[in-house]
N, C-alpha and C positions, 0 to 999 in steps of 0.2 A: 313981523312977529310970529304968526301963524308958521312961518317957515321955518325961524327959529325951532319952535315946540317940534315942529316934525319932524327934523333934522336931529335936533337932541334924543326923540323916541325911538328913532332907528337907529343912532349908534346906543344907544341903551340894549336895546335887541339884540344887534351885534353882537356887542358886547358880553351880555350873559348867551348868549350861547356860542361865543367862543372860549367862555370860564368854565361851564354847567356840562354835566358827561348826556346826550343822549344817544340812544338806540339808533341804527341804522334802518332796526328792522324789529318791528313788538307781535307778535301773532297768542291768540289767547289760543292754551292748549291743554290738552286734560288725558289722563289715566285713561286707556281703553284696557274692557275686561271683555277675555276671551268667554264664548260659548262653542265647547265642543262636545263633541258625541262621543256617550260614554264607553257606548256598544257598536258593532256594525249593524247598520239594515238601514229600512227604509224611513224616509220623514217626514213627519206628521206637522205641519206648521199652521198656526191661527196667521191670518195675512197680517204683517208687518211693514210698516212704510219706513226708507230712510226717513231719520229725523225723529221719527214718533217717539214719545214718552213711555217708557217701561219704569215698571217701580221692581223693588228688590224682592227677591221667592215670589214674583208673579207668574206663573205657567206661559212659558210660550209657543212649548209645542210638546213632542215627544218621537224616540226614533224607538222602533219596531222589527224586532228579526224573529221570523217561522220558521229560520233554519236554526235553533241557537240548539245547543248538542244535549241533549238528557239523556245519554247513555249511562249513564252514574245512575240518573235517577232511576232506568227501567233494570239495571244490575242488579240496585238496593231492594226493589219493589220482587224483584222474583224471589231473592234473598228471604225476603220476609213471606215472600206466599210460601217459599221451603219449610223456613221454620215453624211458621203457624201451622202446613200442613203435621208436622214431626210433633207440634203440640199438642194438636187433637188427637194425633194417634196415641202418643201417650196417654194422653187421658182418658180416653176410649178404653187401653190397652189397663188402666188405674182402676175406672169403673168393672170392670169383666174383673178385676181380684180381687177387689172389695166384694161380690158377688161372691165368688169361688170361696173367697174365704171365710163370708157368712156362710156358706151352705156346708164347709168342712169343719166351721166349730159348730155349729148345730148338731152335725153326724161326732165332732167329737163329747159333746157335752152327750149324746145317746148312748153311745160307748159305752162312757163314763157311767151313766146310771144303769143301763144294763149289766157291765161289768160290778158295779155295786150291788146289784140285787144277786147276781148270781156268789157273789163272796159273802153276801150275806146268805145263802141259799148255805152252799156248804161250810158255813162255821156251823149253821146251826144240824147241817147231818154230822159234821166232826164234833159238836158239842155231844147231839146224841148217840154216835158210837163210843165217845169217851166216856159216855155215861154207863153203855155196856160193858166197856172194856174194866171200867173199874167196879163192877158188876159181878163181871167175870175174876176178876183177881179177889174178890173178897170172897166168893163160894172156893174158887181154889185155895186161899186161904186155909179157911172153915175145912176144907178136907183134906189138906196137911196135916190139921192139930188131929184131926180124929183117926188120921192113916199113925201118928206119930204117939195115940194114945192104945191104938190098936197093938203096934208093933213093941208097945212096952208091955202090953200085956200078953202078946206071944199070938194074939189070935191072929195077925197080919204077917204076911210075909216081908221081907226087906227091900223085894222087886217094888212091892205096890206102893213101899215108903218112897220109893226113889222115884215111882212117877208120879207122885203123889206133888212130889216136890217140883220135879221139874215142869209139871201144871201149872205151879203158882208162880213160878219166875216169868212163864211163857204169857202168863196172863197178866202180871204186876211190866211185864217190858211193852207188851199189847197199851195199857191204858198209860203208861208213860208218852208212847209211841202218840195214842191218839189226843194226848194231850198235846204234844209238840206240832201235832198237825191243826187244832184248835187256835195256838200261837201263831202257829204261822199266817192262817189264813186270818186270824182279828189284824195284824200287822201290813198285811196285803190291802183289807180294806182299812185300813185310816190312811197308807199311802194312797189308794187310789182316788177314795175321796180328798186329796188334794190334787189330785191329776196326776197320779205319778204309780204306773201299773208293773208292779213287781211279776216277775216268773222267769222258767226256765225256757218258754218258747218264743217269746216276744220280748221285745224292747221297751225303756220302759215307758214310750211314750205311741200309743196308737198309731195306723198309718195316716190318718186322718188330723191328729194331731202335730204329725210332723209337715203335713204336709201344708198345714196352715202356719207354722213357722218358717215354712220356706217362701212361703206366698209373703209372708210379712217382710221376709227379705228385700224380696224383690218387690216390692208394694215402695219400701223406700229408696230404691235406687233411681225406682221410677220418681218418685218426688222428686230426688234431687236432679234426675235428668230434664225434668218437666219446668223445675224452678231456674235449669241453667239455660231450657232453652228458655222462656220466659225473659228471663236477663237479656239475654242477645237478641232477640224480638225487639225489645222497648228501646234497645240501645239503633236496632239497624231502623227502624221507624224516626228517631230521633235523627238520624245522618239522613233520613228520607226527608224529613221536613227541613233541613237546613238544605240541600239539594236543591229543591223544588225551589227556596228561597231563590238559592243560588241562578238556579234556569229562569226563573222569574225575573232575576236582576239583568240576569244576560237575555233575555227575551222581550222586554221594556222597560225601555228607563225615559223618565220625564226632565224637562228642559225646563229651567229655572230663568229666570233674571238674577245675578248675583250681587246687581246693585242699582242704585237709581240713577234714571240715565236717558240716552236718548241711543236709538239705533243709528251706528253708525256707516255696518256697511253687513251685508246678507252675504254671506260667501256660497249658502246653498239654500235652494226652498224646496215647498213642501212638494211630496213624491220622490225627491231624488235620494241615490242611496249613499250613505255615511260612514267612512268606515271610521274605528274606532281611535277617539284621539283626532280626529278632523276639529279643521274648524268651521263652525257653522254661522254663527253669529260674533261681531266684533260689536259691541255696546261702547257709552260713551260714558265714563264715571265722572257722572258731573261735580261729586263732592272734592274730586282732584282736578279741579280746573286752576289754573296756574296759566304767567303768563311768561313766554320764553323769546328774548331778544339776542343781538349782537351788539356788538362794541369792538375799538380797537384795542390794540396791545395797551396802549399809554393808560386809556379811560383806563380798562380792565385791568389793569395793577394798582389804581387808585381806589378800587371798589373792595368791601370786606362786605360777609355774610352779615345780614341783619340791619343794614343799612338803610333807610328809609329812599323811597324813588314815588314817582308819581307815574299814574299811566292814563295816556287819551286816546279814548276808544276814535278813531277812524270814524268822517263823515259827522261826529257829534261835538258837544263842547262837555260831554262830560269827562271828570277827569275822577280818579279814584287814585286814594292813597293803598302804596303796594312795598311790600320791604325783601330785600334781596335773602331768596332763600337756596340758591346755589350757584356755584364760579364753577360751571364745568371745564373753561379751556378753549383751546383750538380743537376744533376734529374731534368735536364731542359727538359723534354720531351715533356712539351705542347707548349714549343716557336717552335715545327718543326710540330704544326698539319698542317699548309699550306704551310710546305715545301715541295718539293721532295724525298728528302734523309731523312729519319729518324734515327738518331741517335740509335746504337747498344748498349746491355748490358755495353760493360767498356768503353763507349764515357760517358755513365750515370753515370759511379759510377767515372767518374772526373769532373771536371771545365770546362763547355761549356764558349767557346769565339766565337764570330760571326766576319769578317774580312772585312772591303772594301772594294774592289781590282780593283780600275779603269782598270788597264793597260788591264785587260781579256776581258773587254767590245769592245776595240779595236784592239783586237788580232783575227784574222779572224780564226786562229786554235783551240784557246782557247774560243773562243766567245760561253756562252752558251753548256760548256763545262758538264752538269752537271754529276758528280757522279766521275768524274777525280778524282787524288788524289796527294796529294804534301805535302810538310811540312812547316809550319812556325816558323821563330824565329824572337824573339823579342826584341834583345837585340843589338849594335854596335857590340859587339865581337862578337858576334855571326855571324852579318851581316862580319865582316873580313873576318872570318873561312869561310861560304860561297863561298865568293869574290876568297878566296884562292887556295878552294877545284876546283872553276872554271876554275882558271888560269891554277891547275894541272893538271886538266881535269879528278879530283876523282868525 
């Protein structure tokens, strides 16, 4: 009877795994993320062991170049010692005309009141010559009428009427005269006291006045040459601090972990030199652990994406539900260039299938398990036969 039972349990076995599609070949395998140098020089590394545990933006070293090129930056920096120098002299050269030019309206504003005093000086002698002149026309007057009362009564001759006459014209032209020069000069000063000096021998703005309108001239060219170098100061200071960034980034840059994971393989350690675009560390992204098998042509055209499969870890009896998450083919070898594990000559010459296998994500033994090995089937019978082999403890 017992013989029976065993006899039946082994063609049962048979049986479902000659129904049931399994793997040839199961290796659990995961995403590696490159670490390369950003910059060339030298590298600074904290010691790292294969295997060890990195988590993601954890610092893991940093690479170092004393050669990285700042010629830009010592261009920009003389640049601006030029300008700043051109700045100060302008301003230097701004101060000294603001100077000159308080001390030429000073000497103009002197001028000005001594030229004021002195037209007030001669109104008032032209006032008092007008005074004689009209002085003098009204005694010539007075001895017209008496030359002209004479000559009517015969005592006078006609000589002494005629110059009797031509007195008073000569005297009435005199204080016309010194009146016109009275006008003139009241008109001299109310121009001057606005600043503005009327004559026949000067211009009508003192030398001292003109010479502080030309200072004003140039007082604002200077401005605007001082505000322009200014501008281009702050601007070559601003390319100065982007630079310096710039030589800073190409003179050290720091090495990250870009995800949680385990070291997989050191390509360079610390002291050696890097150049840019190397690669220096190979990490192991355990959040892309996946498991990847083969199969034949037959199984692998019975198989569709999404399909439910089970996988047993090697050495153990645990099993983990896993669902088909890609039918790469034959001579799938370029879907494993950013894997870990690359696929062997007769992985190639069958049917790559890729696996999803939550359950290893949470299995602290399994977790990141890479290069382990187990087998998958894909079929319910298949999944029994398992279930069974487990129960026997085969």
């Amino acid at each position: 009877m017992a013989g029976a039972v065993i006899s039946g349990l082994g063609i049962y076995i048979l049986i479902g795994e000659g129904f049931s599609i399994v793997s040839s070949d199961a290796v659990i395998n995961a995403r590696v993320a490159m670490v390369r140098s950003p910059i060339d020089g030298y590298l600074e590394m904290k010691p790292l062991a294969i295997g060890q545990r990195v988590h993601a933006r954890e610092p893991l070293g940093s690479v170092t170049d004393e050669r990285a090129d700042d010629a830009r930056v010592q261009d920009l920096e003389r640049a601006a010692d030029a300008l700043a120098a051109e700045t100060a002299l302008l301003q230097a050269r701004l101060a000294d005309l603001k100077g000159s030019r308080a001390e030429l309206a000073g000497r103009t504003l002197s001028y000005q009141e001594g030229r004021l005093r002195q037209l007030r000086a001669q109104i008032d002698e032209a006032e008092a010559m007008l005074a004689g002149a009209r002085a003098t026309s009204q005694e010539s007057e007075a001895t017209l009428v008496r030359a002209e009362e004479l000559k009517a009564k015969g005592i006078q001759s006609a000589a002494v009427l005629d110059k009797a006459s031509a007195s008073h014209s000569v005297a009435a032209l005199a204080a016309k005269a010194a009146a016109a020069r009275v006008e003139t000069l009241r008109i001299q000063h109310a121009a001057a006291s606005k600043g503005t000096f009327l004559g026949d021998s000067y211009n009508d703005t003192p030398y001292s006045s003109q010479r502080t309108m030309e200072l004003d001239l140039l007082a604002a060219e200077l401005r605007a040459d001082l505000e322009e170098r200014a501008g281009r100061l702050a601007k070559v200071r601003d390319h100065i601090a982007v630079e310096r960034q710039r030589v800073g980034r190409m003179r050290e840059a720091f090495l990250n972990s870009p995800v949680d994971g385990r070291v997989w393989e050191a390509a360079l350690g610390a002291g050696e030199y890097a150049r840019k675009g190397q690669d220096i560390l190979r990490l192991l992204d355990c959040s892309t652990t996946v498991v990847t098998a083969s199969v034949g042509e037959r199984d692998y055209n019975r198989l569709r994406v999404g399909d439910p499969a089970r996988f047993r870890l090697a050495g153990t009896r645990r099993v983990y539900d896993a669902v088909v998450l890609r039918l790469a083919g034959s001579g799938a070898a370029t879907v494993y260039n950013n894997m870990a594990i690359s696929p062997g000559p007769d992985h190639l010459q069958r049917y790559d299938v890729a696996l999803s296998v939550p359950g290893l994500l949470h299995d602290p033994e399994a977790n990141c398990a890479v290069g382990r090995t187990g087998k998958v089937s894909f079929s319910g019978i298949g999944d029994a036969t398992g279930r069974l082999r487990s129960w026997l403890g085969l």
